[in-house]
C-alpha positions in Angstrom: 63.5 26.6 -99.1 66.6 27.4 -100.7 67.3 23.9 -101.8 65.0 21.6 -102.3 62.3 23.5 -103.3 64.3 25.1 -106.2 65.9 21.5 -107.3 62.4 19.5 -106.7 59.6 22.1 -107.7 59.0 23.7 -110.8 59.4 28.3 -110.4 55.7 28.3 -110.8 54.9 25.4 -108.0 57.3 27.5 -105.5 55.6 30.7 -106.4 52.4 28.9 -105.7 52.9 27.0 -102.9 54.4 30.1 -101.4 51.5 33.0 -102.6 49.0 29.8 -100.9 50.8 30.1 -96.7 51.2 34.3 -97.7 47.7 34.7 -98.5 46.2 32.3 -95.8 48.7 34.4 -93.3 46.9 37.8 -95.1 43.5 36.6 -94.0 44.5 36.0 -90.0 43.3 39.5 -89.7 40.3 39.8 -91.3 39.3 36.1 -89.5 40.5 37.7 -86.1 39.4 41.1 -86.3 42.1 42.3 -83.5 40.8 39.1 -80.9 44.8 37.9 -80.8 46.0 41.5 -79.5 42.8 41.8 -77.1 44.1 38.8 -75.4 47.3 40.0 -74.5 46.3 43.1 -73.4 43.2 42.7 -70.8 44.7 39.1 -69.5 46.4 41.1 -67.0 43.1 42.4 -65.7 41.4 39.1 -65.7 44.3 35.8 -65.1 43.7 36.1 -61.3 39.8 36.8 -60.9 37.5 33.9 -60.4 35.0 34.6 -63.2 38.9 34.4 -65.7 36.7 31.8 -67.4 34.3 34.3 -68.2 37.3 36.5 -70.3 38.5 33.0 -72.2 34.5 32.2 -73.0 34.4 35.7 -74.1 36.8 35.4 -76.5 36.0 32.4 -78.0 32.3 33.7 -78.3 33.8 36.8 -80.3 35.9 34.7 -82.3 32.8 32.3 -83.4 31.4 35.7 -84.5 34.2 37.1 -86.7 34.8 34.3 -88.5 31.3 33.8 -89.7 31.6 37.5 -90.7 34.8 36.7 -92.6 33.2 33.6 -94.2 29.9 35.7 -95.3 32.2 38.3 -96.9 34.6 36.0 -98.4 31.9 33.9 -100.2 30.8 37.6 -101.7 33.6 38.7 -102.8 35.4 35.3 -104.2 34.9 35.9 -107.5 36.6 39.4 -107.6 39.5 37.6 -105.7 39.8 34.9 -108.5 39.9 37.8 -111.2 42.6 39.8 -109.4 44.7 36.3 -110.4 43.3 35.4 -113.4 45.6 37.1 -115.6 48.9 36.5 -114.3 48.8 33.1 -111.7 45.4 31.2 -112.6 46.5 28.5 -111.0 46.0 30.4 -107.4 42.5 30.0 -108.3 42.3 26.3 -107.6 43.3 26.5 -104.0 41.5 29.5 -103.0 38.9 27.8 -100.2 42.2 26.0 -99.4 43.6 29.4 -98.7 40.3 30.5 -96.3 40.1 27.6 -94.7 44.2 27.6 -94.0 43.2 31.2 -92.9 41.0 30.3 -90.7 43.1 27.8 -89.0 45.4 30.1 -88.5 43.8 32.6 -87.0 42.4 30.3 -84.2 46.0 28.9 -83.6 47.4 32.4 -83.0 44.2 33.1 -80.3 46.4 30.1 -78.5 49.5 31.2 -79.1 48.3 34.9 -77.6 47.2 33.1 -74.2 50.8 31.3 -73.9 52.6 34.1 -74.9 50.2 36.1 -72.0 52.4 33.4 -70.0 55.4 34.3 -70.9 55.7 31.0 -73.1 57.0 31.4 -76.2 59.1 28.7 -76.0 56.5 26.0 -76.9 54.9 28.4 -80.1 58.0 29.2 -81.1 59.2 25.6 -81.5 56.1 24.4 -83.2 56.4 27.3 -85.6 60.0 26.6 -86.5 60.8 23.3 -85.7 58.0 21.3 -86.1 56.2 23.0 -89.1 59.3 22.7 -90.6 59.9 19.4 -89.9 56.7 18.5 -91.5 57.3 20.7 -94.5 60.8 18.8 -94.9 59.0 15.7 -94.7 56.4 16.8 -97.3 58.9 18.2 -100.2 60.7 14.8 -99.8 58.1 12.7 -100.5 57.5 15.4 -103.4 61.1 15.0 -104.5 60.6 10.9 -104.4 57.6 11.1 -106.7 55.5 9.7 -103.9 52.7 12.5 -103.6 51.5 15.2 -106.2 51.2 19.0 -105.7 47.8 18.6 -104.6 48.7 16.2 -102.0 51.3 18.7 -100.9 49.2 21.2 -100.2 46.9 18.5 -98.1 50.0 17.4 -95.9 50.8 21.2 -95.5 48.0 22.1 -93.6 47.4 18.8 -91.7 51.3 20.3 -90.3 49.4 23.7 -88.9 46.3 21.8 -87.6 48.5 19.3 -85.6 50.7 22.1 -84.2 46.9 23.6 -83.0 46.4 21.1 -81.6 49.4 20.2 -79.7 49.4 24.0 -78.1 45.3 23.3 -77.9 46.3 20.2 -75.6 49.4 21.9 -74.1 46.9 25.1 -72.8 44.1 22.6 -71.6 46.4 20.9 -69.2 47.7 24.1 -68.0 43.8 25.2 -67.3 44.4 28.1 -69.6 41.1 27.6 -71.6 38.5 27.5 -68.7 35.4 27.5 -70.1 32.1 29.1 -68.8 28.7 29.6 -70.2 27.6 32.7 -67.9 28.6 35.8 -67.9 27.7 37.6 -64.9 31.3 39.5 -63.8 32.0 41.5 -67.2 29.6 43.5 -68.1 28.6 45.5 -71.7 30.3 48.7 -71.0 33.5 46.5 -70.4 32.9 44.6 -73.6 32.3 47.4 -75.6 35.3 48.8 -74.4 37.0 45.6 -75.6 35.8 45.3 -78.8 36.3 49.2 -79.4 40.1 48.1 -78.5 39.9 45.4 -80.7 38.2 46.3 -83.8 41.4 49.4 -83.6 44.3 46.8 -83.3 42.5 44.8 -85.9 43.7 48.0 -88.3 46.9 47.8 -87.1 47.2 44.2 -87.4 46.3 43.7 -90.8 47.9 46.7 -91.9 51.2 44.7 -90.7 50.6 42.0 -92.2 49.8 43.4 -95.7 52.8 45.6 -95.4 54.7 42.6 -94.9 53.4 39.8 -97.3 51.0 42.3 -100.4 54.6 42.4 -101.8 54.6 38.8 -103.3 50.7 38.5 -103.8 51.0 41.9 -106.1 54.1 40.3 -108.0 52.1 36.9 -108.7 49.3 39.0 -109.7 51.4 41.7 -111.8 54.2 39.7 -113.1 53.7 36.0 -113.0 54.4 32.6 -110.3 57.9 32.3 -111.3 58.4 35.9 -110.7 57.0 35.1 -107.4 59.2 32.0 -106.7 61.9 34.3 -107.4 61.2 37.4 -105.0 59.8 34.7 -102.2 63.4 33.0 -102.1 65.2 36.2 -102.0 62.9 37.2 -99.3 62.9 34.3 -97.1 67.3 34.4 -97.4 66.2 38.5 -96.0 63.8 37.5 -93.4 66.3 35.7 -91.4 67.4 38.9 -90.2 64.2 39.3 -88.8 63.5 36.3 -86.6 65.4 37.5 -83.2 63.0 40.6 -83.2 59.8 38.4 -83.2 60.9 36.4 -80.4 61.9 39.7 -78.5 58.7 41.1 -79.1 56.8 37.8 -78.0 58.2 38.1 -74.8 58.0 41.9 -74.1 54.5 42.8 -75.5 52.7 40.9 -71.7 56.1 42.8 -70.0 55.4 45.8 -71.7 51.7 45.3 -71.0 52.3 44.5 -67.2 54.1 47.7 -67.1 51.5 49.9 -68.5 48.9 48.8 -65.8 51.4 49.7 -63.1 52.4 53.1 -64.8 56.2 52.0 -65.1 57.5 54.5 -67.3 60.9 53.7 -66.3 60.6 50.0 -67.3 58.9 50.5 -70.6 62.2 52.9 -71.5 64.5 50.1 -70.6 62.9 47.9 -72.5 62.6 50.3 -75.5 66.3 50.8 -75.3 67.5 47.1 -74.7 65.3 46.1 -77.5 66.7 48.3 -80.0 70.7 48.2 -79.2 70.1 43.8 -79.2 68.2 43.7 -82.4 70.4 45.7 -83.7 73.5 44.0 -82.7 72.2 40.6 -83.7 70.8 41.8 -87.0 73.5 44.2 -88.4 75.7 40.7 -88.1 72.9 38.8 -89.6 72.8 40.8 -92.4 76.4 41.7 -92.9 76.9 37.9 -93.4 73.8 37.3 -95.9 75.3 40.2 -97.8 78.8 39.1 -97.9 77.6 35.6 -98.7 75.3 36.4 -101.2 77.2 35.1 -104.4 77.8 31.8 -102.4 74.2 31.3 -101.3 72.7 31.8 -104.3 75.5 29.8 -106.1 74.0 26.9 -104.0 71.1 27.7 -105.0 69.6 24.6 -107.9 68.4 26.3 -110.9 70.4 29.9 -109.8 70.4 31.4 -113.0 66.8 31.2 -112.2 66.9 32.7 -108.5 70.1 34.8 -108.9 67.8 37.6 -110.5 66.3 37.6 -106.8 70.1 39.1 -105.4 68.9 42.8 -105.5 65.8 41.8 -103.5 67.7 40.4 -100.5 69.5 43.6 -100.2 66.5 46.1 -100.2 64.5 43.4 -98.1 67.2 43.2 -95.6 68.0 47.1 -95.3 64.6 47.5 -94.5 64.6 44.2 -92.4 66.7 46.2 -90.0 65.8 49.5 -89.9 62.5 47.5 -88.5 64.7 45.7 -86.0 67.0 49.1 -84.8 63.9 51.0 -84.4 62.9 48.4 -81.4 59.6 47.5 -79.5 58.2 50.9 -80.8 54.8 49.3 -82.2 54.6 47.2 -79.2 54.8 50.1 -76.7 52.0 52.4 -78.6 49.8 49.2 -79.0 49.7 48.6 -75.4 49.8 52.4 -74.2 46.7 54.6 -74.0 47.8 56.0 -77.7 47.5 52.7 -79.4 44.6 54.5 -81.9 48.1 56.4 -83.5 49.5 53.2 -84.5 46.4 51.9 -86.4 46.6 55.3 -87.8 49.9 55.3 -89.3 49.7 51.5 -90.3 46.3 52.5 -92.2 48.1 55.1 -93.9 51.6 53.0 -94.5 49.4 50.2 -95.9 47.9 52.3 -99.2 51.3 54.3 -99.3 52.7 50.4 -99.8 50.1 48.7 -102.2 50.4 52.5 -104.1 53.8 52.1 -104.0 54.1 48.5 -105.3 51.9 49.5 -108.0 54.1 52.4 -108.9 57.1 50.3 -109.1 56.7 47.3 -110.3 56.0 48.0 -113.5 59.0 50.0 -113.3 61.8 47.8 -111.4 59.9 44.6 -111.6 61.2 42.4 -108.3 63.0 44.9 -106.9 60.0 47.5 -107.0 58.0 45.5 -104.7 61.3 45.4 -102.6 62.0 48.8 -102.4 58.1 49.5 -102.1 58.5 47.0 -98.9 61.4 48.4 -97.6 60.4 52.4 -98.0 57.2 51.4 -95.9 58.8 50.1 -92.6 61.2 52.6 -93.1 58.6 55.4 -93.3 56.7 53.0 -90.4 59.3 53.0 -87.8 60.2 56.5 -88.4 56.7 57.9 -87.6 56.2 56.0 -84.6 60.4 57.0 -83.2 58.9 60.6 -83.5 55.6 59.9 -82.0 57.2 58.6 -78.8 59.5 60.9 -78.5 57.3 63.2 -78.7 54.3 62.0 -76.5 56.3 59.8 -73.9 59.7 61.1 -74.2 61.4 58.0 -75.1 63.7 57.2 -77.7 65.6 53.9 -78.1 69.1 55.2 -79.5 72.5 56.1 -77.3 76.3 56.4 -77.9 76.2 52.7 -78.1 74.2 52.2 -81.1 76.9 54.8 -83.0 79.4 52.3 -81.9 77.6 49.2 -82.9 76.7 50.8 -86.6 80.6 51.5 -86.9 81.6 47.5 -85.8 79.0 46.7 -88.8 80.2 48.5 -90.9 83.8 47.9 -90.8 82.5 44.3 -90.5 80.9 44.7 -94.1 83.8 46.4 -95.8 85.7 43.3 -94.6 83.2 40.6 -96.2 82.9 42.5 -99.1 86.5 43.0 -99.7 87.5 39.4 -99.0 89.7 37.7 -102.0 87.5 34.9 -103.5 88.1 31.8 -102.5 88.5 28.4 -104.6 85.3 27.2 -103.7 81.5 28.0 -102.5 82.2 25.8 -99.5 85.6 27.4 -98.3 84.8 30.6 -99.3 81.6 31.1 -97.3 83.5 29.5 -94.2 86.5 32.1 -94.8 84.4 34.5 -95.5 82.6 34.4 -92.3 85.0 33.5 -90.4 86.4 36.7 -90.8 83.2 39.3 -90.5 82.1 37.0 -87.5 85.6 37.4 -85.5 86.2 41.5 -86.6 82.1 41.8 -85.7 82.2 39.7 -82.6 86.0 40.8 -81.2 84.8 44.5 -81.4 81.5 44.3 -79.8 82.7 42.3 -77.0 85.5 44.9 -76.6 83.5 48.0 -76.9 80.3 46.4 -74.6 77.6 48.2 -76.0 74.8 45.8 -74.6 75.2 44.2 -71.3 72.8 41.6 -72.3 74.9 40.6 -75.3 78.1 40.6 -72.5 76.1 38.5 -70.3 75.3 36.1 -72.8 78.9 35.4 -74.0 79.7 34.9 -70.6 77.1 32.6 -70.0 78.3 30.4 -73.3 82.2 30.5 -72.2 81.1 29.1 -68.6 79.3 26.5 -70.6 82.0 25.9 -72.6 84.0 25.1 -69.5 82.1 23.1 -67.9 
């Protein structure tokens, strides 16, 4: 992304090829219409009954439903959709039923990817998502780079990559008799499914409200400013984003714990969790970020076509902040979905999403690409505070102790270190000097002061390996 899209790919290809995966990933919602978080939370109630087939044909049934809905409104609305990008990015016009049918795809893909993380699998999704899709994409701008395919072509080889990682989970979930199917349904009866789709159609809010939150930002600067614009604020944000990825893998695997623990009233669990979650993202994220930041100069120098991207510098910043105040604030979403309160949450997120398209259009006309980051960045902010007060408030819980004082002091001593750093002769010497150094002040003082015993644990487990 950083490379050899920027050397290989013209600003307005990136920006397109990029506001294409956004706004497919923006329509999972509307396909889904909550089905994904449905899964996780009644397959508790239904993996060891007999009539479990009954749940999976269930939900296959509802799916077959929303996406026709999705497809009915789509098809109305299209042509308001293709004047939205008219102005700015025509080109997004040519690939919009590439977009719904991407969309689509998706959608059913993560319907599998709920029933394996209702496993405790993540391992398998995970590794599709962020090896293999990658892989494929690696294979794709390469033959791109060589000449060998055209944009169009791209795009075709781009989402053959997301049907074969369906279809390797599809075949993955078959063998392990996950997707029983059954044509009766004599066990679960209408008040139980209105209860579900009540449940459903609520997290549907919340879900999509995430997900605009999260991506509106670059489809509102390709349709306010222009594709390179876009190119430009999508680089920065995927460089931010990496600050991100522990908490998604941390929340894959505690939403069916959290869930489990609900049913059986565990209040003491559920708190543990909340806590662990927060002081690990935030130890693993305040060093994430620390480094980008310090780095920054260095990764954009490495950057092809930086005088370009550089303009993106302020982005990665705001992005990040916000990046992990969303990590510090812990499994605080996950724990109000799956708790009798989870109405609040679509709530909030309904609100936080026209507080963020509101505030995009404020400020980007005003800041340009760093208005739709600090529009971004003052939503999760806003977010995470709303629903630390709500828990506090209804359950009693709050994620923050001594230790996290400690671990914002190590990061921040950590920083003043990076950022102080002589310059180096050198992109390649400097970044390894430079990190060498925040990585051993971070790293020394957290293993001294042993603010997580997870993180202690780890290390442990990594020097006995080293060892051996």
């Amino acid at each position: 992304m950083l490379i050899l899209f920027p050397k290989y790919m013209s600003p307005e290809e990136v920006g397109l090829q990029r506001v294409f995966q956004d706004a497919a990933m923006l329509m999972v919602p509307f396909v889904q219409l909550g089905i994904g978080q449905l899964i996780v939370k009644f397959f508790p109630e239904f993996k060891s009954k007999d009539y479990y087939s009954e749940f999976v044909s269930l939900i296959f049934f509802l799916f077959i439903i929303t996406t026709l809905i999705f497809s009915i409104v789509f098809s109305i609305f299209k042509s308001d959709i293709s004047n939205y990008f008219s102005t700015n990015s025509e080109l997004v016009n040519n690939y919009l039923l590439h977009i719904a049918g991407l969309g689509i795809l998706l959608a059913l893909h993560q319907l599998l990817v709920a029933f394996a993380q209702s496993l405790h699998n993540i391992v398998l999704p995970n590794f599709l998502k962020e090896v293999v899709l990658r892989a494929f994409t690696l294979v794709d701008i390469t033959l791109f780079a060589t000449k060998t395919i055209n944009f169009n072509q791209f795009v075709s080889i781009l989402i053959l990559a997301y049907l074969i990682n369906f279809i390797v989970l599809l075949f993955y979930l078959l063998k392990r008799k996950v997707l029983s199917i059954s044509f009766k349904f004599e066990h679960i009866k209408w008040p139980l499914i209105q209860k579900m789709i009540t449940y459903s159609l609520f997290t549907f809010l919340g879900a999509s409200g995430i997900l605009i939150i999260g991506k509106v930002d670059s489809i509102m600067v390709a349709s306010m400013m222009d594709l390179q614009a876009t190119a430009i604020y999508t680089t920065a944000f995927y460089i931010a984003v990496l600050i991100d990825l522990p908490k998604r893998a941390i929340a894959q695997i505690g939403m069916p714990i959290i869930s489990n623990a609900f049913k059986k009233n565990d209040l003491i669990e559920i708190k543990t969790i909340y806590i662990k979650s927060s002081i690990n993202n935030l130890i693993i994220g305040s060093l994430l970020f620390i480094g980008i930041w310090a780095n920054l100069t260095n990764i954009f120098a490495l950057i092809p076509n930086n005088q370009i991207y550089a303009l993106g510098k302020w982005v990665v910043i705001i992005v990040g902040a916000g990046k992990l105040v969303d990590m510090i604030a812990g499994l605080n979403g996950e724990i109000i979905v799956m708790s009798k309160h989870y109405r609040i949450n679509v709530y909030l997120i309904v609100f936080l999403t026209i507080f963020t398209i509101s505030a995009n259009y404020l400020l980007i006309p005003l800041y340009g690409l760093e208005g739709a980051a600090i529009g971004s960045s003052l939503a999760l902010l806003l977010f995470n505070l709303s629903k630390l007060i709500f828990l506090y408030w209804k359950e009693n819980i709050q994620p923050f102790t001594v230790q996290t004082l400690k671990v914002m002091a190590v990061a921040g001593l950590a920083l003043i270190v990076g950022l102080k750093t002589p310059e180096m002769n050198g992109v390649a010497l400097d970044i390894l000097v430079r990190s060498a150094l925040v990585t051993s002040v971070f790293v020394s003082l957290i293993l001294w002061l042993k603010p997580s015993k997870d993180v202690d644990l780890l290390v442990k487990q990594i020097i006995n390996k080293l060892k051996n």
